[in-house]
N, C-alpha and C positions, 0 to 999 in steps of 0.2 A: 678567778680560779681558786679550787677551795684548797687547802694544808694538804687531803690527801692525791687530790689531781696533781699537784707538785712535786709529792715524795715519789708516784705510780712514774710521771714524768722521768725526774731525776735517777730512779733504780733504773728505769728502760736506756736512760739515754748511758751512763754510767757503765750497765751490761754490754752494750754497742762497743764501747771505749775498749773496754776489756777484749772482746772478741777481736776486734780490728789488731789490737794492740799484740795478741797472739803470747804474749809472756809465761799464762799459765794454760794448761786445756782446758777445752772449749766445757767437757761435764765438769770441772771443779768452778767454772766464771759462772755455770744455769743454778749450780747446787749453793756457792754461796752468794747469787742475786735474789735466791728465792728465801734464801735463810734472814739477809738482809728485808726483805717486804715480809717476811712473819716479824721480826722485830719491830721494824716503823707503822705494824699495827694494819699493811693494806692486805694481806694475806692472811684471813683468818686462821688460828690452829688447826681446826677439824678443817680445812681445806688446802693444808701444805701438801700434801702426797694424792689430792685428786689427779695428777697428770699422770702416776703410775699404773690409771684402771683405764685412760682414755685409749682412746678407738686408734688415735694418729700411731703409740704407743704398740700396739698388737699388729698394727699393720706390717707398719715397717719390720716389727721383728719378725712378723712372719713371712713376710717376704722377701729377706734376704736367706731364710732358711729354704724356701724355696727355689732362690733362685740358684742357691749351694747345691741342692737336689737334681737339678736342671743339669747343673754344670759337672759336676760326680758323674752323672749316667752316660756322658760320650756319645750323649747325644748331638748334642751342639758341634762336636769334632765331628762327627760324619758325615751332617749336613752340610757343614762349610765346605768337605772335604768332596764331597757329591756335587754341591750346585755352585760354589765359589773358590773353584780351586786355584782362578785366576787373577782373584783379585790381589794385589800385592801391594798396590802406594796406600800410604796413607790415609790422604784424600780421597781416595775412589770409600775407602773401607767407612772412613767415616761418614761421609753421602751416604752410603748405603744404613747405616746404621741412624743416623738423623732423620733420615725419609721412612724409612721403615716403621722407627716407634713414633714418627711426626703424623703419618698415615694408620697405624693401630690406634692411636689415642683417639682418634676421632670415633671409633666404635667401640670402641673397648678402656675397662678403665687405665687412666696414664699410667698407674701405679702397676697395673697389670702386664702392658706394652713395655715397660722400662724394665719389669724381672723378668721377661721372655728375653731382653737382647741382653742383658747384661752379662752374661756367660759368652756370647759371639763377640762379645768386645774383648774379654780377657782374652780368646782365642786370636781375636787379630794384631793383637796387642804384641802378645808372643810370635805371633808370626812378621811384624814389621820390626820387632825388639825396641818398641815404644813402651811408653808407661800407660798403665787403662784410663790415668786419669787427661791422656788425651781422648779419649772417648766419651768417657763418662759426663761431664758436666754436659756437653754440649745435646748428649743423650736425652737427659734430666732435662734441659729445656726446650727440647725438639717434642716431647711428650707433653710438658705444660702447654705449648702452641699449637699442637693437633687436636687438643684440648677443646679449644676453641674454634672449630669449625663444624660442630654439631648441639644440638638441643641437650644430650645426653654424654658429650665429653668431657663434661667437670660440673661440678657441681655449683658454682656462681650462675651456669648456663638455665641449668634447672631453677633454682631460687629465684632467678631474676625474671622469667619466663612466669610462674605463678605471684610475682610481685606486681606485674604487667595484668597478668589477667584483675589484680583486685584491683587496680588503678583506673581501666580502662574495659575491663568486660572481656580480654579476648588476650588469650596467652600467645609467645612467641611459638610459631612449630620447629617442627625437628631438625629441617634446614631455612631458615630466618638467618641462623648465623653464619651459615657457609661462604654467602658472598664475601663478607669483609673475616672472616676467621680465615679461608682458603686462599685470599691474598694474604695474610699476615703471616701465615706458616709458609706459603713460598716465597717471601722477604725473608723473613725471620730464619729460615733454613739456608740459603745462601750466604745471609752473615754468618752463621753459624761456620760455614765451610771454609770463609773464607778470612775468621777474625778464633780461629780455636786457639791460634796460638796467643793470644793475651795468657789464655792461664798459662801456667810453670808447669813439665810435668813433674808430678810428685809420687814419690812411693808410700803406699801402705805401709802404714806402722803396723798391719798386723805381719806382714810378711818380711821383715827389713831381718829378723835375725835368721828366717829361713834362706832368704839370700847368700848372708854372710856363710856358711855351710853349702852352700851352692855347689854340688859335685856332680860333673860335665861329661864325665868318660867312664860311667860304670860299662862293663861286659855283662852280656846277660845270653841266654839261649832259647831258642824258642823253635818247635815243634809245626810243622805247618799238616793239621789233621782234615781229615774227611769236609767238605763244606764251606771250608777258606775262599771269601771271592778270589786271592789273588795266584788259586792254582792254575797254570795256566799263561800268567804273565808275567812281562821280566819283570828281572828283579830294581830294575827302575821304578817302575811303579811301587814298590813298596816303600823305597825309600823317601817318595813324595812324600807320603803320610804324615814322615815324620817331621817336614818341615824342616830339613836339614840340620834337625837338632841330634839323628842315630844314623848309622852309617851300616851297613851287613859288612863283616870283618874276613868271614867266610860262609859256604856252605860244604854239608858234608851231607853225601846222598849216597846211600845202600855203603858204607863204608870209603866212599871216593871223598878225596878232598879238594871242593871244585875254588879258584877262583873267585869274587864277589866280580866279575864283570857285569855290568849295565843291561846288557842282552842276554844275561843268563835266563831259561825261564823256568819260573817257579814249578813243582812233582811235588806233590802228596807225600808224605813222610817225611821230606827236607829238613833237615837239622839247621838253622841260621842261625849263625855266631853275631850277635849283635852289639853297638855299642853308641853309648849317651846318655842325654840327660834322664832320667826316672822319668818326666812327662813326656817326653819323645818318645823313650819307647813303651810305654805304658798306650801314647796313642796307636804305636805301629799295632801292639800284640792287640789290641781290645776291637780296634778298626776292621783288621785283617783275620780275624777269630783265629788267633795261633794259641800255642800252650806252651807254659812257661812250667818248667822241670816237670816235662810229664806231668804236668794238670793235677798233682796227688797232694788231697785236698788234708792238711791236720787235724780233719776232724770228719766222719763221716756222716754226720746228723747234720740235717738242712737248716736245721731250725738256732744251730749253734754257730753257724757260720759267718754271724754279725760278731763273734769272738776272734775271727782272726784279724790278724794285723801286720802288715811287714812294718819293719822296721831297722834304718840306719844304725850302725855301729861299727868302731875301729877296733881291730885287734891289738890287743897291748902285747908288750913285752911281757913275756914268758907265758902267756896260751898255749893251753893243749893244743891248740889249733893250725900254730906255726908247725910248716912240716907237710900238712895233714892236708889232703882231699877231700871234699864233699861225699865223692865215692868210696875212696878207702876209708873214712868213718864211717860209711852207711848214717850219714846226717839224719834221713827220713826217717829210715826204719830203726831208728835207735834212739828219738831225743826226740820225733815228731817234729822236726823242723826243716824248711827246704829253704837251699842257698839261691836267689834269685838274683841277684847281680853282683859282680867286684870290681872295685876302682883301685888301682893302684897308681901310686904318682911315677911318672916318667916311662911307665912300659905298658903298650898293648899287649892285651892277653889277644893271643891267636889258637889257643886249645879250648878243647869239651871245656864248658864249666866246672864241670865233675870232677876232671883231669885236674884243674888248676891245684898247684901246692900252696897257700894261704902262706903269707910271710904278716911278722908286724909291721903294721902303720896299714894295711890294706884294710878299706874301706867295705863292709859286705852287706846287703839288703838281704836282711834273715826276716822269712814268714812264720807266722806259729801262731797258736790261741793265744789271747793277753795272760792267761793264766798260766800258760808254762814260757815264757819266753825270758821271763825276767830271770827264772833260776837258772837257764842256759846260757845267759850272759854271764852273771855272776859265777856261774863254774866254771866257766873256758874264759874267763878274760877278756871279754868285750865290753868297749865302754860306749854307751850308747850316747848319741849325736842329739843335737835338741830336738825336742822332737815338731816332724813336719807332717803332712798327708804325704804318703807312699801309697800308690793306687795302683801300680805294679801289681800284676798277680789275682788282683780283688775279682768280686763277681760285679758284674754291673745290671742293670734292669732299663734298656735304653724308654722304653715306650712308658713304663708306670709313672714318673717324676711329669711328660709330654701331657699325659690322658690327667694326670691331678690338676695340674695348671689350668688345661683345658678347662675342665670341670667347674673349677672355683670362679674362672671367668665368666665361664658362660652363666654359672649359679647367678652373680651379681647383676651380669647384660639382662637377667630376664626379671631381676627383680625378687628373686625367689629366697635370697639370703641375702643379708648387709654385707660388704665388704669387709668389715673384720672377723667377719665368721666363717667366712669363705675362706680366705688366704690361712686362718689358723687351722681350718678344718683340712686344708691341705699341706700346713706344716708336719701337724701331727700325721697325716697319712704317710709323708713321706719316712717318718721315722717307724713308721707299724710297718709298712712295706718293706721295709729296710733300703731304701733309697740312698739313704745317709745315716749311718752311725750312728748309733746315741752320741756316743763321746765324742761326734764333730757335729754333736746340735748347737753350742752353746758356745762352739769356736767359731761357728757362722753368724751366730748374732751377736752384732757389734755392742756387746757394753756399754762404752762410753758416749754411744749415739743416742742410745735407748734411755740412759739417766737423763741425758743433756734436756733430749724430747720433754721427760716428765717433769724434771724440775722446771721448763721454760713456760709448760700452761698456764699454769695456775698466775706467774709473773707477768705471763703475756694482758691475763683476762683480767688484772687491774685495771687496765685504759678501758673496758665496759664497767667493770664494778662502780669507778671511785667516779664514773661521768667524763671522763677524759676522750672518750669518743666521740659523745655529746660536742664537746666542748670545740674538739676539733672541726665537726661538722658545722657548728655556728660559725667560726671561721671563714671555712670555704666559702660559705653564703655567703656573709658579707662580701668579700672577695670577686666570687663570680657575679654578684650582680652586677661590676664595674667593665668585664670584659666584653668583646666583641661575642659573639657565637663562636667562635673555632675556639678561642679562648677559655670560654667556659667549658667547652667539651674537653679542651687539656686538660683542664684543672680537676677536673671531675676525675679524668685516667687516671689522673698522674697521683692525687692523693688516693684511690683505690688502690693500687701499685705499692704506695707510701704504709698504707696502714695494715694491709693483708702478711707481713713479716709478725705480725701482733694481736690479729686477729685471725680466727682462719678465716677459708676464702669465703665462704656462705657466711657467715657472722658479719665479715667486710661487706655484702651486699646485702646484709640486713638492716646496717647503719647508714651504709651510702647510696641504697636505691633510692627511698623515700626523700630526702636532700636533694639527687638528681631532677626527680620527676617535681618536687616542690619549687625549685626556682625555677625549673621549664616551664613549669605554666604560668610563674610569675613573670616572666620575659616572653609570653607569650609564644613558644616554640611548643613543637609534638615531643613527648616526652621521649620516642624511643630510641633516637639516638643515646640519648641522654644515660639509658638504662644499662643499652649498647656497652655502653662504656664502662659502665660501672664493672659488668660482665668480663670484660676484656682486663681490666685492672685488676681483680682482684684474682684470675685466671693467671695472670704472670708475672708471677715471683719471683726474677730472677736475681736479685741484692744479697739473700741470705739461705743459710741452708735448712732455716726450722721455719717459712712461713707454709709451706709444700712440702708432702711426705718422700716427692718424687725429690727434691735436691736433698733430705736428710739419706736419703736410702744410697747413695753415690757418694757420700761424703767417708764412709768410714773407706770402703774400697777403692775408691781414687785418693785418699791419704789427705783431702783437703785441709785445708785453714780456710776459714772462717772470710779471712780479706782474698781470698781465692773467686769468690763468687760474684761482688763487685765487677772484676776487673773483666770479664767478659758480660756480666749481668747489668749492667748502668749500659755500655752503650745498644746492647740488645731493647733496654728500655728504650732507650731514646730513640730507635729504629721505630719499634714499636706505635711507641705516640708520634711520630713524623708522618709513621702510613695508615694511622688507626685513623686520625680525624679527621683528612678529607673522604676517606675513604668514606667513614661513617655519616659526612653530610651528602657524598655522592647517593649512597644504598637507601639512607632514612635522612630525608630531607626535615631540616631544622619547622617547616614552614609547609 
């Protein structure tokens, strides 16, 4: 072993320590592991910051801006609300979500399958009042394993399919890997169902102060116009929508003030006195195509309308505002601002919105352009709340965020653009379409995920630079040539498995195809099991959150630590190699 195999060693193993250890965050342990290998000389200067242009890098960021886009459109609330309105346990929600991107991954890329459901998972999440990151990992690895059950699921499958062909003359096809992939995803997914609970659930540090601000019983009103599916039906049905997070307080029709009874049924014009959380009823109004304070927009230029904004704020002591009605100020027509909901502690509002008299400590969701809103707090006395997304009121575009994803997937399924070009080229659209906000681009992608990534490349690709791969590979040899046949085929997963946290996964089957298929023919076996393997090993990742973009992409939104991915990922491994190697000597016989 040479001085620099040792230090590449020592930084990687060192970094581990730290990560597991959890003391400091995960981007400050990548940022100074990588400052540490530019000092001990294995990290060239001019190659410190190459992980900042790489492809793993653009992906991830753009596909969680995407998958923001997805989840903003209310699109994802419809469909649940259309074709799963029934599903409520836990269990059943995450089946469906494991099976789901276990079965897209196999045609589509995982990274694609994983930002299509990742919004249906927040959505169940709130609906069981779980945390997502019961969803999410198990997500992350149900798409690694559907991975492998085609030619074209992941890229190890690929790689190792044209390593075969220079070996042997005759590459893997498109389902070669289905028999033994299509066992290992329906193993692999029933642990999954039934071992989710190892992880803890954890909250998102990006959301933990919007929590603390968490306000449950805003009033709001809303207009039920021309074209509403739910003219027609009771007022039951409406309230499903909401997930029993908003409740109808009353309705008031042609001047009558009716009851909120269950079998009331919804008329045209209806005035609903509502009340809940801002995403409850943000999903009734957007769901049910209602209108919130007569629909009257602060601004009447279409193209200006990425400026508006609601926004939470308390009224302070001595406000013009105490006293004072929405209506008898002419709020609209006088300051360009509409009153969309108020929260007051200890009393239901049962009047017009309009009606209501504003006292201090009352809580109000004021909408306006970003450019006048701040001076009408500042003049009336309102002190604004940290700020969170308020989607109350906004315009949505359910289909254009649907037809972009579409797009960039299919773009990649045919070949026609890379996958980093694809998912950015539909980042960016989603912010020209106006999908998502400018000013909630850069609050969707995760920071601290995105350095962690960059700074880890360049640290990771010591073990190729300094021969440390090499090194490891003469190892195994030695090694496998003392084992039986099942034996060697473990040892072959298991360090593929081992080494793809440090490599990615195509790099991992660049090292360990050649090594597999060379002491196959030394022990006289057909290589394909052999290669099989390699395929399958460096295909699943599941120990850490930077060997696969799909567990880095889950980690800022399910709030994970680092020793999080272990704790259900080690014995998914070992499921893994228990069913991979007879499996693989049953499909591709050693002989």
């Amino acid at each position: 072993m040479t001085a620099e195999q040792a230090l590449s060693f020592f930084v990687l193993g060192t970094m581990m320590v730290f990560f597991i250890w959890d003391r400091f965050r995960y981007d400050i342990v990548a940022c100074s592991a990588l400052m540490l290998s530019v000092a001990l000389g294995i990290v060239p200067f001019d190659r410190a910051f190459d992980g900042f242009s790489d492809d793993i890098v653009i992906i991830v960021g753009s596909a969680l801006i995407v998958s923001a886009g997805v989840a903003r459109s209310g699109a994802v609330d419809a469909a649940i609300q259309r074709f799963l309105p029934n599903v409520q346990s836990v269990r059943a929600q995450l089946a469906l979500l494991v099976v789901t991107v276990t079965v897209l991954s196999a045609f589509i890329k995982n990274i694609g399958a994983l930002a299509i459901m990742i919004p249906v998972a927040f959505q169940f999440a709130r609906r069981s009042n779980v945390q997502p990151s019961v969803f999410l990992m198990p997500m992350a690895f149900g798409s690694l394993i559907g991975g492998l059950m085609t030619q074209v699921g992941t890229s190890p499958n690929v790689v190792v399919s044209r390593m075969r062909e220079d070996l042997t003359g005759e590459s893997f096809t498109m389902f070669d890997f289905t028999p033994v992939g299509a066992t290992l995803a329906v193993v692999g997914s029933l642990f999954l169902l039934l071992a989710y609970r190892l992880v803890p659930e954890r909250k998102s540090q990006q959301v933990a102060l919007h929590e603390a601000i968490e306000i449950t019983d805003y009033t709001s009103e809303a207009v039920v116009p021309a074209g509403s599916p739910v003219i027609g039906k009771p007022l039951s049905n409406l309230v499903k929508i909401g997930d029993g997070g908003a409740v109808v307080l009353a309705v008031f029709r042609r001047g009558t003030h009716l009851a909120p009874l269950p079998d009331v049924v919804i008329e045209l014009d209806d005035i609903l006195l509502l009340e809940g959380g801002p995403a409850a009823l943000d999903r009734i109004v957007s769901q049910a195509k209602l209108k919130i304070s007569g629909d009257r927009s602060p601004t009447p230029n279409e193209s200006a309308r990425a400026e508006i904004e609601a926004i939470e704020a308390v009224i302070a002591t001595g406000s013009p505002l105490i006293g004072m009605s929405a209506q008898r100020l002419a709020l609209f027509n006088t300051y360009n601002v509409n009153l969309l909901a108020v929260s007051r502690q200890g009393e239901r509002l049962k009047q017009r919105l309009g009606r209501v008299r504003l006292q201090a400590g009352d809580i109000v969701v004021l909408q306006g352009t970003r450019r006048e809103l701040p001076s009408f707090l500042q003049d009336f006395g309102c002190l604004p709340l940290a700020q969170r997304e308020i989607l109350l009121g906004t315009i949505r575009r359910a289909t254009v965020p649907l037809l972009l994803l579409g797009a960039a997937m299919g773009a990649t399924a045919v070949g026609v653009v890379p996958i980093p070009v694809a998912f950015f080229a539909a980042a960016l659209a989603m912010v020209i379409f106006r999908v998502i906000p400018l000013r909630e681009v850069y609050r969707a992608v995760d920071g601290p995920i995105l350095v962690m990534l960059a700074a880890l490349i360049p640290v990771s690709d010591t073990l190729r630079t300094t021969g440390g791969s090499d090194l490891i590979a003469g190892w195994l040899s030695g090694i496998a040539a003392g084992l039986p046949p099942a034996g060697a085929l473990a040892l072959i997963l298991i360090a593929a498995m081992a080494v793809t946290p440090f490599l990615n996964n195509a790099a991992t089957v660049l090292v360990m195809a050649p090594i597999a298929a060379s002491f196959a023919t030394a022990l006289d076996y057909r290589p394909d099991a052999f290669l099989m393997a390699v395929a399958i090993g460096a295909g699943s990742d599941f120990l850490t959150p930077i060997g696969h973009q799909c567990n880095t992409l889950v980690m800022g939104p399910g709030g994970y630590r680092f020793s999080d991915y272990p704790r259900l990922g080690l014995p998914l491994s070992i499921v893994i190699v228990l069913v991979a190697v007879p499996a693989l000597m049953w499909v591709w016989p050693l002989r």
